[in-house]
mmCIF file of the C-alpha atoms, coordinates in Angstrom:
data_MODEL
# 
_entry.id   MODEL 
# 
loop_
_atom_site.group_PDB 
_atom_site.id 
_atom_site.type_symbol 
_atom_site.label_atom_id 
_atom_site.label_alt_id 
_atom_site.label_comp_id 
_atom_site.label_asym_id 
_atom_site.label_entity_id 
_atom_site.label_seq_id 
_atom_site.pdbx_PDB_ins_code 
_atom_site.Cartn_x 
_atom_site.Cartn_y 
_atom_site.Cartn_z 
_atom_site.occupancy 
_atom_site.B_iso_or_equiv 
_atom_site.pdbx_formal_charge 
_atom_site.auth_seq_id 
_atom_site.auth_comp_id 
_atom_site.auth_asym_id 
_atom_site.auth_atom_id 
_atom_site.pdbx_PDB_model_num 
ATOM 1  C CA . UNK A 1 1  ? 0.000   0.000   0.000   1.00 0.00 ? 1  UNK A CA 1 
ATOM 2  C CA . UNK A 1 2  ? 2.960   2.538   0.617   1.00 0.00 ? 2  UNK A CA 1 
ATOM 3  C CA . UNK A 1 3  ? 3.869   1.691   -3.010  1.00 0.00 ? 3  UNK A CA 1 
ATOM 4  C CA . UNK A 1 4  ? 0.809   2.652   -4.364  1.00 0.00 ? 4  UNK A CA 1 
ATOM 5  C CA . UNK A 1 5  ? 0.476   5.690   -2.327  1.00 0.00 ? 5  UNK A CA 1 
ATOM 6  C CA . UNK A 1 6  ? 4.533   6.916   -3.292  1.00 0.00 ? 6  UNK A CA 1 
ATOM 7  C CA . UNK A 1 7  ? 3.385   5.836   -7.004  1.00 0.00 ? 7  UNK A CA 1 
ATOM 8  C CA . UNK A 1 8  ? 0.426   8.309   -6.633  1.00 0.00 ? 8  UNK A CA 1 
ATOM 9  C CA . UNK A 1 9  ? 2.280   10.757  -5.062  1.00 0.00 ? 9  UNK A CA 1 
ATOM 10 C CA . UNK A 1 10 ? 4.538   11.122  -7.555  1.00 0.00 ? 10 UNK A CA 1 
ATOM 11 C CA . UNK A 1 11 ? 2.328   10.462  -10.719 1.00 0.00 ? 11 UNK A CA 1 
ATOM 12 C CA . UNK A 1 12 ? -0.624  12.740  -9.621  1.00 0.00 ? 12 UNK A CA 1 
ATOM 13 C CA . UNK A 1 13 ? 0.701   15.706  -7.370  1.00 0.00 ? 13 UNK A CA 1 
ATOM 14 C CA . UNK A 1 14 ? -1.365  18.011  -6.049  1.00 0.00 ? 14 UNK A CA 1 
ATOM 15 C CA . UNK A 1 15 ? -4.788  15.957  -6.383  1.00 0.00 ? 15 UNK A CA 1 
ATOM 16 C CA . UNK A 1 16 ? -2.887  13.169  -4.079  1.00 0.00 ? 16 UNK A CA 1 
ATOM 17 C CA . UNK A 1 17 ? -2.212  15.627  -1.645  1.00 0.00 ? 17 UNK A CA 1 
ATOM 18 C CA . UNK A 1 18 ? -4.499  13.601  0.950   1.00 0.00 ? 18 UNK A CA 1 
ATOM 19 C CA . UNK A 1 19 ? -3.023  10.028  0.501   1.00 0.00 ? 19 UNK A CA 1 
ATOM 20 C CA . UNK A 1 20 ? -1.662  8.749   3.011   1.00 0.00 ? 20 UNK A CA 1 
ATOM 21 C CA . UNK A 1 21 ? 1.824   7.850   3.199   1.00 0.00 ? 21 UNK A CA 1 
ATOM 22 C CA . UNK A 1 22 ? 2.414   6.454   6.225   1.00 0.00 ? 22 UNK A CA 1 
ATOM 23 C CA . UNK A 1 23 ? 1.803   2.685   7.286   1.00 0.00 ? 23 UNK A CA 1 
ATOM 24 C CA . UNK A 1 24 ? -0.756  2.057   10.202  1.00 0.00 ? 24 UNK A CA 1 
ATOM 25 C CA . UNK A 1 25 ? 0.759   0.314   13.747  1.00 0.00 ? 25 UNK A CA 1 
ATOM 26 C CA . UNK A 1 26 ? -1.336  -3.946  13.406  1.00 0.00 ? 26 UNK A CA 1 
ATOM 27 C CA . UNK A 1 27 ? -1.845  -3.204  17.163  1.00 0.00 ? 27 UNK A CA 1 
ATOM 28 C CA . UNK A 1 28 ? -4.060  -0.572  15.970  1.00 0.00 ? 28 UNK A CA 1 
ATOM 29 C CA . UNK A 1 29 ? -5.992  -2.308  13.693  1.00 0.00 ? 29 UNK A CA 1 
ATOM 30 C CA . UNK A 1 30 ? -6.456  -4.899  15.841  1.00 0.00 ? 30 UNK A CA 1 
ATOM 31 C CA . UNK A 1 31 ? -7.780  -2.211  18.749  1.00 0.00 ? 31 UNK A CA 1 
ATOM 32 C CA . UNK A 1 32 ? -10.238 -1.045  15.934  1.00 0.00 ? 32 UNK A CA 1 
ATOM 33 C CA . UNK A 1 33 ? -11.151 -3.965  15.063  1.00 0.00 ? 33 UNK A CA 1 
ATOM 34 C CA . UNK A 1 34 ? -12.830 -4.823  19.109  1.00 0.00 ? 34 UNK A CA 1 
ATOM 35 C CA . UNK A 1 35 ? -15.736 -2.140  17.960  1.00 0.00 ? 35 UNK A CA 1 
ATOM 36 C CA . UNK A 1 36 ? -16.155 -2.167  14.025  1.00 0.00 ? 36 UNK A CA 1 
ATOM 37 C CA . UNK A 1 37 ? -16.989 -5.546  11.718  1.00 0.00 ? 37 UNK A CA 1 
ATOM 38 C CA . UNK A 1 38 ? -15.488 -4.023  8.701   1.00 0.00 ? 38 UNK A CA 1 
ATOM 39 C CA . UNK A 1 39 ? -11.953 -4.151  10.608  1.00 0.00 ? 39 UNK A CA 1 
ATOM 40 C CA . UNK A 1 40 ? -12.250 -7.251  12.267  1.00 0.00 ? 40 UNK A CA 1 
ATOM 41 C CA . UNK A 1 41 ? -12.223 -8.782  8.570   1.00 0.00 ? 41 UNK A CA 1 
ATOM 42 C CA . UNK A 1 42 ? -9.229  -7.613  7.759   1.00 0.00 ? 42 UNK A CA 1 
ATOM 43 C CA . UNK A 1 43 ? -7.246  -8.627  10.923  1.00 0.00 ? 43 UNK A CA 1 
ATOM 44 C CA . UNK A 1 44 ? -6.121  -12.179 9.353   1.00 0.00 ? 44 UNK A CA 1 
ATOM 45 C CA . UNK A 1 45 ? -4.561  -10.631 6.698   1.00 0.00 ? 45 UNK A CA 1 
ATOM 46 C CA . UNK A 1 46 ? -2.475  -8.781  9.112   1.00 0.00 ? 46 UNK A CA 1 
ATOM 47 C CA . UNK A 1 47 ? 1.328   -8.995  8.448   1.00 0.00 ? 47 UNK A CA 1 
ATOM 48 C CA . UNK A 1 48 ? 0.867   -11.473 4.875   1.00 0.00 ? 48 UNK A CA 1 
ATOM 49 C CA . UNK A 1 49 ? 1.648   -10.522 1.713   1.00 0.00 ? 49 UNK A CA 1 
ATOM 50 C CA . UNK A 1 50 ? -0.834  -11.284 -1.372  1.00 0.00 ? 50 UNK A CA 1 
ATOM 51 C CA . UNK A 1 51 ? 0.247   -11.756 -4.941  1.00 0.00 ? 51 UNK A CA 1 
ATOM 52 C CA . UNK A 1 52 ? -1.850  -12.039 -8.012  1.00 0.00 ? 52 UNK A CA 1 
ATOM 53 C CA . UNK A 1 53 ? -0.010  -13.492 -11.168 1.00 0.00 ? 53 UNK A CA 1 
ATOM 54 C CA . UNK A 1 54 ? -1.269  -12.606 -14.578 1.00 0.00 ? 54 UNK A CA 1 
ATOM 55 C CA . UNK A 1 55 ? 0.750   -15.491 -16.313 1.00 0.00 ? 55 UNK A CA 1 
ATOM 56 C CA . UNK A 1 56 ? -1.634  -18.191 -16.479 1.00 0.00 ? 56 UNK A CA 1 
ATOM 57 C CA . UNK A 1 57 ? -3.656  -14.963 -19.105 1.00 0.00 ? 57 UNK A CA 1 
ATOM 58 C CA . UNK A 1 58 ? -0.467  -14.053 -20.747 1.00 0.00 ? 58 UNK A CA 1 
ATOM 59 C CA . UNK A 1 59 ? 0.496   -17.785 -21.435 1.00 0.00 ? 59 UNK A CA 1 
ATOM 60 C CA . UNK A 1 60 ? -3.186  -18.715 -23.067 1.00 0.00 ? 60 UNK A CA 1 
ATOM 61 C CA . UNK A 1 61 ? -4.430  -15.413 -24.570 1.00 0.00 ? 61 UNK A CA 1 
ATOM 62 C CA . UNK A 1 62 ? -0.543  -13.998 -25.424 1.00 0.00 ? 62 UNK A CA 1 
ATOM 63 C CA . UNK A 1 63 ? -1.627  -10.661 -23.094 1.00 0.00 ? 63 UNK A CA 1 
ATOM 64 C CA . UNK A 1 64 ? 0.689   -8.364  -22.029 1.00 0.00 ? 64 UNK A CA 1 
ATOM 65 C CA . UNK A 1 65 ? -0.823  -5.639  -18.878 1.00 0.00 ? 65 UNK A CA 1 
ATOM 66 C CA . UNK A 1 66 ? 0.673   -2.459  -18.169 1.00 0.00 ? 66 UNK A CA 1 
ATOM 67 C CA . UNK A 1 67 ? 2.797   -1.720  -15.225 1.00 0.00 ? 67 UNK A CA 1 
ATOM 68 C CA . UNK A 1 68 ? 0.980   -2.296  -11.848 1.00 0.00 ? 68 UNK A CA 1 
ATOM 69 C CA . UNK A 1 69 ? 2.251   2.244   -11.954 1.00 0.00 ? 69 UNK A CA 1 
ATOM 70 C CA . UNK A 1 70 ? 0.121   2.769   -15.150 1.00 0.00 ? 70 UNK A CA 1 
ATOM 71 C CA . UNK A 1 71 ? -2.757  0.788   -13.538 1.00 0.00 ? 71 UNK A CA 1 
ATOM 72 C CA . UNK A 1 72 ? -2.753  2.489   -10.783 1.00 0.00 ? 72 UNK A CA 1 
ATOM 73 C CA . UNK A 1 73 ? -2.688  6.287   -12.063 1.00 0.00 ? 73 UNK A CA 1 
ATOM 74 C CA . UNK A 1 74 ? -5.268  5.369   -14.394 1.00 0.00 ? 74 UNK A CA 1 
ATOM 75 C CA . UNK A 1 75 ? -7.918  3.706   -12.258 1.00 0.00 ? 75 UNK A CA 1 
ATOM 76 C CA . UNK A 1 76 ? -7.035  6.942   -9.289  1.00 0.00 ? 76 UNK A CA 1 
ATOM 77 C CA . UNK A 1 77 ? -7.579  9.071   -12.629 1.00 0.00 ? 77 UNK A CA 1 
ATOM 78 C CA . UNK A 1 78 ? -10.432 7.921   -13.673 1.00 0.00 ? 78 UNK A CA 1 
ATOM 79 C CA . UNK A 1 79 ? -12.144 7.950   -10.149 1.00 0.00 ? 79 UNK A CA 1 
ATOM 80 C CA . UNK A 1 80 ? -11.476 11.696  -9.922  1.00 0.00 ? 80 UNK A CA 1 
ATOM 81 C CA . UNK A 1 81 ? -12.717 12.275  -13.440 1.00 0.00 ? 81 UNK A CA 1 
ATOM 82 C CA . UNK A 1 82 ? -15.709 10.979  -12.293 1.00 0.00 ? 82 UNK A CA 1 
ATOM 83 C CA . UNK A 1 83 ? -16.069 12.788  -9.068  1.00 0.00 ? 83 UNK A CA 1 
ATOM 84 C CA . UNK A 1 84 ? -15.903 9.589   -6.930  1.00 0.00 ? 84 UNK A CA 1 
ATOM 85 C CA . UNK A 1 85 ? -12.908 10.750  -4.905  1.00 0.00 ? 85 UNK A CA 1 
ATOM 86 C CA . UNK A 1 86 ? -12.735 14.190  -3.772  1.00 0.00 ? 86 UNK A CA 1 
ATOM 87 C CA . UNK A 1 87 ? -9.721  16.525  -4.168  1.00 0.00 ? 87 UNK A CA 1 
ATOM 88 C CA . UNK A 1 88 ? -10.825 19.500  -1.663  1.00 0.00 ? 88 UNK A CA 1 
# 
């Protein structure tokens, strides 16, 4: 997530002024967690890593994705274009 946010940063300036860059303490989300469903979910993940492979798609259909950077900028792009995320 601090790769995305740095990626952001960088890529969109001024309209990523409010991302933040700094990772959040487990213990916290843990503490969070003891009064709010939506956090409790993500507790397992905790402290492990998830990777997605696009090979099995670029083996059978010969598909080549952007950069994980381009993907990014464009999907934060388009959700300011279309006023889902708020710059002010």
């Amino acid at each position: 997530m601090l790769n995305i946010a740095k990626v952001l940063r960088a890529r969109l300036g001024d309209r990523a002024r409010r991302v933040p860059t700094r990772k959040l303490p487990s213990f916290i989300v843990r503490l969070v967690a003891l009064c709010s469903v939506e956090t409790r979910a993500l507790v397992p993940l905790l402290g492990t890593a998830r990777n997605a492979t696009s090979a099995k798609a670029e083996r059978m259909l010969g598909w080549k994705p952007r950069s994980w950077e381009d993907a990014i900028t464009a999907t934060a792009e388009s959700l300011l274009n279309f006023g889902i995320v708020d710059v002010k």
